[in-house]
Each structure stands twice: as C-alpha cells, then as structure tokens.
N, C-alpha and C positions, 0 to 999 in steps of 0.2 A: 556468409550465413552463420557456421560461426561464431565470429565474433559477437554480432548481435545478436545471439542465442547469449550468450557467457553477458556481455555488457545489457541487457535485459532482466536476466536469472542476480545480478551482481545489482539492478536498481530495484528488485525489486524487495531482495534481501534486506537493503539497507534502509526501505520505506519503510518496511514490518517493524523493522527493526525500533526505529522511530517512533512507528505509533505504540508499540510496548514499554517503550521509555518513557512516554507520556501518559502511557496507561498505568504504570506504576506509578509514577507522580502525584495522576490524581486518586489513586486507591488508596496511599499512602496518607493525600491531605484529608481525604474522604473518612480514613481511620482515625486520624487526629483530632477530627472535628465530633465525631461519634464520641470519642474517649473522652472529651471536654465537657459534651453536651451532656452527656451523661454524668458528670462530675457534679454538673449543676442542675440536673435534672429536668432537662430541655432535650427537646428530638432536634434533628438534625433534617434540612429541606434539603433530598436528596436529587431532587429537579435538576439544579445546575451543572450536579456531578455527571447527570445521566444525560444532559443535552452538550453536553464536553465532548462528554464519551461517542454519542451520537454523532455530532461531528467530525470528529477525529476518523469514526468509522467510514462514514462519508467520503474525506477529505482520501483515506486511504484507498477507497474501491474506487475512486475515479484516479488515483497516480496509476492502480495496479491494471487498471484497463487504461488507460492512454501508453503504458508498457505495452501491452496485448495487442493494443492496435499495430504500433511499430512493428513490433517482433511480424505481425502479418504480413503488413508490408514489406517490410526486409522480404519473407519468403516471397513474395509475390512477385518481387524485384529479382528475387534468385531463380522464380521459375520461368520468368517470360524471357531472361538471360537463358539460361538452357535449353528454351527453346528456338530463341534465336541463332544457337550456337548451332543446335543439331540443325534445322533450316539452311543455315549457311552452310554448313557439311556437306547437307543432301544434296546443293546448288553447285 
C-alpha cells in the first residue's frame, strides 16, 4: 500500500508538474504575442490561448483522477487482503 501511495503522490507531482511547464509556455507566447500586437496596434485573439489552457486543464484532471482511482484500488486490494488474512486467523 505504500508503495502505491509514494508511486501515485510521485505521478502525480510530475503531471502538475507538466501542465505548469506548458502553462508557462503558453503564458509566455501569449506575452509575446500581446507585446507585438501592441507594437502594431492590433489586440490579440485570446480564444486559442484559453482553449490550450482549457485542455491542458482537462487533460490534467482526468490523469489526476485515473491516479485517484488506482490509489483506491490499490487500498481496496489491501483491505480485502487483511481481511482475508484475519478470516484465515480466525479459521
């Protein structure tokens, strides 16, 4: 249990982790494109930046719930083990 507690807590760190590097990416092209457009005295269509964004968020709450599910199992796995073990005990 465990381990799949630590290898869970370890996927799901490095998924965050992920969508913040991608979320810097595009905040950063997102800046650049502001900085230009204003250069030229043009607005910037922030739609694309924000259905990225939207996805990414998406793409993130279903890894960090397909973790969540696991990790359930895992326990679930470790308690009907336990109960088996006392059962067999009591026998």
């Amino acid at each position: 249990m465990h381990a799949a507690e630590r290898m869970a807590e370890k996927d799901s760190i490095s998924k965050i982790e992920r969508y913040k590097k991608e979320e810097k990416h595009t905040l950063r092209r997102l800046r650049l494109a502001r900085n230009a457009a204003s250069e030229q005295a043009q607005t910037v269509d922030y739609s694309s930046y924000q259905s990225h964004l939207q996805e990414l968020i998406v793409e993130l709450k279903g890894a960090l719930l397909d973790i969540e599910v696991a990790l359930q199992q895992s326990l679930e796995n470790a308690r009907n083990g336990f109960f088996s073990n006392v059962k067999s005990i009591n026998d």
